[in-house]
N, C-alpha and C positions, 0 to 999 in steps of 0.2 A: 607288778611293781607297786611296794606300798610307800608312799614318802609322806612325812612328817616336814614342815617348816615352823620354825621357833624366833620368833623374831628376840635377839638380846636387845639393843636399839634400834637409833632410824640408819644404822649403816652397816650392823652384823645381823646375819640371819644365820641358824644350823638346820641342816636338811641332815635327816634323818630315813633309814628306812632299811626297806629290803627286797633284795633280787632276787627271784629266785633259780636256783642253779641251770633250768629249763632254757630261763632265756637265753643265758651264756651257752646253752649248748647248741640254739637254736640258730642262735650266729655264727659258731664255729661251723656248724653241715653247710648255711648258708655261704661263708666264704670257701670252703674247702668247694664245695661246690662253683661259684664262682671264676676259683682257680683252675679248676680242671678244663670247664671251659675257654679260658684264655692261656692257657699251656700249651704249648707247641707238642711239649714233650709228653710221655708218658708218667716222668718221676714227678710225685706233688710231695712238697717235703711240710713239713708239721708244724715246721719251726714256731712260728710265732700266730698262727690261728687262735689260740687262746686269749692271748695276749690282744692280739688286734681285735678281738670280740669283747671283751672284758672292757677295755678303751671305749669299743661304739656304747656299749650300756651304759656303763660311766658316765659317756658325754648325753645321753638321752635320761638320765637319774635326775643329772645336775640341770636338764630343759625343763624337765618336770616342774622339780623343784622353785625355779624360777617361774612358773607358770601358777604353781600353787600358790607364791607369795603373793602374787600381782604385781611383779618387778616388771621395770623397767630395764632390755640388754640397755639402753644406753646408760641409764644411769648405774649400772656396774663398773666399778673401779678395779682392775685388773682383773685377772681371771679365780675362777672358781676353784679352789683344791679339794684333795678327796683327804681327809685328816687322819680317817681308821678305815680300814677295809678286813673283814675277816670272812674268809672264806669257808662254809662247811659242806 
């Protein structure tokens, strides 16, 4: 994971950077896996593995990110958004 932080002032910062598609897949085996083990059943459905993987990166980009700046979580004013996402 590469991240960029850009301080605009002392209360906007842009985190920039990039995933690579690896990680995202390494979380999805990782939950699919996970699921199989807490399934009663045989059927593990697909649904939203990606989606919930994508989310855990997301929210570990955005930890980064604050860790690069030397932020303070308390002094964060609401939560962090993700502004552009493109996927290739």
């Amino acid at each position: 994971m590469k991240i960029t932080v850009e301080k605009i002032d002392d209360i906007n910062f842009i985190m920039s950077g990039t995933v690579e598609n690896s990680v995202i897949e390494d979380k999805v085996n990782a939950l699919k896996e996970q699921a199989a083990k807490e399934s009663k059943n045989d059927e593990i459905k697909d649904d939203n593995f990606e989606q919930n993987a994508a989310s855990q990166v997301f929210k570990e980009f955005i930890d980064e990110g604050i860790k690069e700046a030397n932020l303070n979580i308390a002094d964060i004013l609401g939560q962090p958004a993700l502004k552009k996402y493109e996927q290739q």
